[in-house]
N, C-alpha and C positions, 0 to 999 in steps of 0.2 A: 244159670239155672232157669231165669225167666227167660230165653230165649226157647231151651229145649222144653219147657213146660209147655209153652205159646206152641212151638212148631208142631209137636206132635199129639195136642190136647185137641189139636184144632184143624180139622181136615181142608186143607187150603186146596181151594180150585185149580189146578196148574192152568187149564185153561183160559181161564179168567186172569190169572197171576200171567200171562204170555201175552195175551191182548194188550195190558195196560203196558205196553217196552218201553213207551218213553220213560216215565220214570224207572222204569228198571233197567235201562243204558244208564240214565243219568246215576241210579245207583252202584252201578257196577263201575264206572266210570270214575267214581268219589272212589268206593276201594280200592278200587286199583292205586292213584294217584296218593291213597292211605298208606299202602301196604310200601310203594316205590319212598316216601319221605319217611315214614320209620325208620325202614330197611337204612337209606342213607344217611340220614341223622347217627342212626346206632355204631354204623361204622365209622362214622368223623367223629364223632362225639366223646365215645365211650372208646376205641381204640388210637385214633389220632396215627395208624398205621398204613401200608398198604401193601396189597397181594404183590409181591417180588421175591423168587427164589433163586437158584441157579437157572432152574429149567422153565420159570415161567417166563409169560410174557410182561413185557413192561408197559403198566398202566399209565404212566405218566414218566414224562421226559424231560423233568427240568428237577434240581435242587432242591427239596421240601425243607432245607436247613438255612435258606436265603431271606433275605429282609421281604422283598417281594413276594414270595410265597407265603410266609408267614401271615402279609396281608390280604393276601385273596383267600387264604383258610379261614381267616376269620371274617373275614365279606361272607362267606360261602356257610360258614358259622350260623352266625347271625341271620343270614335268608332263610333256613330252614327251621330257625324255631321261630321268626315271624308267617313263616308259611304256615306250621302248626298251630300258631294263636288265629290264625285266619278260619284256619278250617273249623278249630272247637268254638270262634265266636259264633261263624254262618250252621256251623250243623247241630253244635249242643245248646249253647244257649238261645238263640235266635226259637228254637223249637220246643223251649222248656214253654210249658203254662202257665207262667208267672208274668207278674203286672212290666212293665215296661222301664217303672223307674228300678228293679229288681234287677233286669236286666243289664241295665246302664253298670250298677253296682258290680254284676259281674265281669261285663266288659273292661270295666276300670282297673279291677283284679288283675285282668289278665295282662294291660298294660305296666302296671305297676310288676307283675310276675316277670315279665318280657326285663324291664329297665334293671330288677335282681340279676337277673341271667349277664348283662353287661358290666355291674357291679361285680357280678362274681369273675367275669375276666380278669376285671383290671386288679382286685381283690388279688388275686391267683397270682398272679406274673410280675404285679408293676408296682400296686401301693400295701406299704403293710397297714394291716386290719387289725384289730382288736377281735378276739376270737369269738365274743359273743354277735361281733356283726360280720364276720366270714360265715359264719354258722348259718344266720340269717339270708347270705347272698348265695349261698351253698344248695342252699331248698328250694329254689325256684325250677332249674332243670328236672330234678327227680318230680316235683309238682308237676311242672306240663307235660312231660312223658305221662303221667299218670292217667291224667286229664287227656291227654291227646287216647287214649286207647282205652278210657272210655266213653270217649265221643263216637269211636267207629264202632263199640258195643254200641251202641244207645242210637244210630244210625240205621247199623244190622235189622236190629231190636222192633224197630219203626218201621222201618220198612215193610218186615214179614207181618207187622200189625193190620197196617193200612190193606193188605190183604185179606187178614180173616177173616173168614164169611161169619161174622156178629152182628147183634145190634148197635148202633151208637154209642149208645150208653154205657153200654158193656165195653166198648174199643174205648171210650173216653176214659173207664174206671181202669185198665191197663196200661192207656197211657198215660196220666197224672199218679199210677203204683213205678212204671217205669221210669219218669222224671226223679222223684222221690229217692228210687232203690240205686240211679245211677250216681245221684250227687255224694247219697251218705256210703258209696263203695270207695268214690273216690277219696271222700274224706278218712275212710276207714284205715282204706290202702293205707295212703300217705303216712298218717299217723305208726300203722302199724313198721313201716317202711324203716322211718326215722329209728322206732324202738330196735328192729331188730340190729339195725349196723354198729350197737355198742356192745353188740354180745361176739366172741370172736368161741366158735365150737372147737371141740378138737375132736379131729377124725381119725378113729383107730381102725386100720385095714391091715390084715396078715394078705406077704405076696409073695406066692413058690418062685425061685429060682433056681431052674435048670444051673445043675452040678456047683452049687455053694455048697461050701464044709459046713458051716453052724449060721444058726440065726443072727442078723443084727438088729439094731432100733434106730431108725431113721424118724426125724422130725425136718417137716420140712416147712418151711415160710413161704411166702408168695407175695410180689403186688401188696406189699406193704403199705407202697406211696408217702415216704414220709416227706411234709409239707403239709398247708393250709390243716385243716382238722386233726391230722396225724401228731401229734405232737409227744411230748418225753411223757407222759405219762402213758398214753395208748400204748407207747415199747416196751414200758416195764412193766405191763402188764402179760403183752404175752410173751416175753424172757420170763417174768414169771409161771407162766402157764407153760412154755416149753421143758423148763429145766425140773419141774417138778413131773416130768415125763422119765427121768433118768435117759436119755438119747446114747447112743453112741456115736454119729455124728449127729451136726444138724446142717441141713444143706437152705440156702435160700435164692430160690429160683426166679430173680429180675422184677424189675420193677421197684427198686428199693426207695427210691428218692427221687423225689418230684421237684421241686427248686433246687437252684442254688445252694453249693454243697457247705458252702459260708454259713448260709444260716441256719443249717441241721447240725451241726456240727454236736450239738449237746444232746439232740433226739439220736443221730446215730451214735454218736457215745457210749449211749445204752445197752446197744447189740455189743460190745465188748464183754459183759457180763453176763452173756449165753456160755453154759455149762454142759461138755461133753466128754466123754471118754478120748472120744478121736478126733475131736475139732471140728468147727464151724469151717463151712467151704461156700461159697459164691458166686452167681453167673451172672451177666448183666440181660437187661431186660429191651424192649424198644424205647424208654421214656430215659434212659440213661442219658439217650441219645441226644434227648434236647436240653439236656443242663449241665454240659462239656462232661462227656464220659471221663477224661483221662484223671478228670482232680475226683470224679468219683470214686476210680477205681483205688487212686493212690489213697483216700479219705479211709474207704474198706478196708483193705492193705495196713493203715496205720493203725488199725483196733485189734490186730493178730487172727482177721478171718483170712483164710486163703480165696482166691479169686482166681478162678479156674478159667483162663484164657486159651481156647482152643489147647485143653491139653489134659494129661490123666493123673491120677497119683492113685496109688495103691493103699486100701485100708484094712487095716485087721494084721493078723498074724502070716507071715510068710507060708503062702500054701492056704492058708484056712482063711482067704478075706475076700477080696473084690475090688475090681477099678472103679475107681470114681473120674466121669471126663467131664468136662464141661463145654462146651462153645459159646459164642458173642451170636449175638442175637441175629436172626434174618431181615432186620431195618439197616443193620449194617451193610448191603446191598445197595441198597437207597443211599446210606448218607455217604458210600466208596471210601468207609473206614473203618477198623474193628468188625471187619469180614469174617462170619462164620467160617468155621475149616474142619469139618468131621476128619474127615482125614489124616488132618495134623492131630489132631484131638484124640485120637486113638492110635495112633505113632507110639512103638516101645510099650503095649500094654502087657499085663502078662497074662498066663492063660489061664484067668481065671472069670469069671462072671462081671459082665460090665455095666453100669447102671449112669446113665447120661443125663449131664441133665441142662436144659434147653429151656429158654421160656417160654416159646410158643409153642404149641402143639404141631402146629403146622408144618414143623421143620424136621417132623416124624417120614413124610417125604421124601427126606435126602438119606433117610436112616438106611441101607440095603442089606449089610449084614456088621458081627462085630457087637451088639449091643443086646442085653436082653433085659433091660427098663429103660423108659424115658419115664424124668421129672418134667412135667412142663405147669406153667400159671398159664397168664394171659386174660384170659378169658372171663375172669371173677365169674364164672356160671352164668355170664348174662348180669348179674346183680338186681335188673329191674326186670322180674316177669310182666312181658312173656321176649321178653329181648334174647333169652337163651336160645329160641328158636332160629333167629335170625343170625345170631352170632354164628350158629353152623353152618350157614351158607360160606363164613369164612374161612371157620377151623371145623377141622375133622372128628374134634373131640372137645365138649366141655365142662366135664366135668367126669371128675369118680375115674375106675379103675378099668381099662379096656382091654382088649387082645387083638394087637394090628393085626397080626400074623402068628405062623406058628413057634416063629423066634423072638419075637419081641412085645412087648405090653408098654400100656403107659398108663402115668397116672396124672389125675389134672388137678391141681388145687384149684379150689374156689375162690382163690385171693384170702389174705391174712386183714389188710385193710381195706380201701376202697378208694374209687375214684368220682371226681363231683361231687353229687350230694350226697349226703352221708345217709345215704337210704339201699335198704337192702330186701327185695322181695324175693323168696323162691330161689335164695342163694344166698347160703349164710356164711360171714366170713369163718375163717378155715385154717386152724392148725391141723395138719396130719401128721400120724402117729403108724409110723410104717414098720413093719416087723416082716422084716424080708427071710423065709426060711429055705433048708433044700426041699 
């Protein structure tokens, strides 16, 4: 708001603004360089995936599942949120108008933020934590994303200032209003971030299907992530919040379990006491991938959910119901196991209405004919605004309900739980509540 207030309150000289290029290369220069570490951070970061399908091209040509690669991801980790703490020391705080030992204090912040970020790896993967200090080592990514975008507001901001044709005085009273309104948005965010990721919404959407005999009631999960903050009570809460939906099935689309399937074992426990007319069914997600899918899939399997491996089953009444397919995830690709197979997946359907379901959106792509819904997650909305925006440079779709074509829709969950920090902006976690009718 104080950006558009400033630019169009205040008749700025383009002329003048043209003259002065040095600083405005050197500012265009810092965006850009903003926009390119975002952009790559969001995709390591927040998905830990990569662009490979049948018909793409291959970004990388070695094992992402190998001890070596494991440690250049997390080299390559690490470089990008010290490049981030770099750029908010030299652009935000270096230029705030406060005294110097102020300064120090927040630099120190941001090292101490930075050494969180490392704890929360090893936190994540290698040492068990006591949950009030995972929590603690959980907050520092969702913080410097925070911080990091709006230090390129508060850059932007400054910029177009140092332009205005004002007096001094008057430039000085907007930028000590703009130092001010950027610290307490960030604080605001943040705060507000944390609050919202303990609320999970349920999203109710009615979706026409071409030639269905009667309605059903679909509840669908997503990107659950059970591990670090996910724990047995977070499940029983939305098994509770699901079954108090009356479902007729309930489907959950990948991403279920984030560690080691040993030590979930009481949190997925849980999802055994999801309540349906026609049963809970399964697909796996790309993060399956890194904590031995097969003892996952057998762990699902042992709770009485079906787990839909490239392949269909029929629901409802003979003649009055629908295929249910499912397929293995398009990281399957990458790791050369548990290879998606549309194909096989819809092999022996009958001829009635089919509804797929898939965890990434992306894999809408391989879709050509045969289906008229895809389920996909992936995506959690972005989670941290304004990362939605960029996550579409990945996927085609992220969030809510589409129309690819004239044969097929899809619908995107917003994720059920969350990944990293337990902060949620501009995308709230997501149960849906699907009433598929003719």
């Amino acid at each position: 708001m104080f950006i558009v207030m400033l630019f169009f309150s205040l008749h700025i000289d383009i002329k003048n603004f043209i003259q002065k290029n040095i600083i405005t290369c050197q500012a265009l220069m810092v965006y850009f360089l903003s926009f390119c570490v975002s952009y790559g951070s969001c995709i390591t970061v927040a998905n830990f995936t990569f662009f490979h399908g049948t018909n793409d091209n291959i970004f990388f040509n070695f094992d992402i599942l190998s001890p070596m690669n494991y440690i250049l991801f997390f080299t390559a980790f690490i470089g990008v949120f010290i490049l981030l703490n770099m750029y908010i020391s030299k652009r935000l705080v270096d230029k705030l108008d406060i005294n110097q030992k102020t300064k120090r204090y927040f630099r120190i912040f941001l090292i101490i933020n930075l050494v969180g970020i490392l704890c929360y790896m090893m936190a994540r993967y290698y040492i068990d934590t006591p949950s009030w200090l995972y929590f603690l080592f959980s907050l520092p990514i969702g913080i410097l994303f925070l911080l990091f975008w709006s230090a390129v507001v508060y850059d932007i901001s400054r910029a177009l200032l140092s332009f205005a044709p004002i007096s001094d005085s008057r430039r000085a009273f907007f930028k000590k209003s703009l130092d001010v309104s950027s610290m307490a948005a960030t604080a605001t965010l943040s705060l507000k971030s944390i609050h919202n990721a303990k609320f999970i919404e349920v999203q109710k959407i009615d979706i026409e299907i071409k030639n269905l005999k009667k309605p059903y009631k679909i509840v669908q999960l997503s990107d659950i992530h059970i591990g670090g903050l996910i724990e047995k009570s977070f499940i029983e809460n939305i098994v509770q919040k699901a079954n108090a939906l009356n479902p007729d099935i309930v489907v959950i689309t990948g991403d279920l379990i984030d560690i080691d399937v040993s030590k979930a074992s009481k949190t997925l426990a849980e999802l055994s006491k999801l309540n349906s007319r026609l049963g809970t069914y399964y697909t796996v997600g790309n993060h399956e991938y890194f904590h031995s899918i097969e003892k996952i899939i057998s762990a699902v399997k042992s709770l009485g959910i079906k787990v839909l491996e490239n392949e269909n089953v029929y629901i409802g009444e003979e003649g009055e119901g629908f295929n249910l397919a499912g397929v293995y995830d398009i990281f399957g690709y990458r790791a050369k196991k548990y290879v998606p197979d549309l194909q096989k997946a819809l092999k022996g359907k009958k001829d009635s209405p089919t509804i797929l379901l898939a965890h990434q959106p992306r894999f809408i792509y391989e879709v050509t004919s045969g289906v008229d819904l895809m389920l996909s997650g992936h995506t959690h909305g972005g989670q941290l605004y304004p990362f939605k925006y960029l996550v579409k440079l990945q996927q085609p779709y992220t969030s809510g309900l589409h129309k690819h074509n004239e044969e097929l829709q899809i619908y995107v969950n917003k994720g059920t739980g969350f990944w990293g920090p337990p902060m949620r902006l501009g995308a709230s976690s997501e149960i849906t509540e699907i009433v598929i009718t003719p």
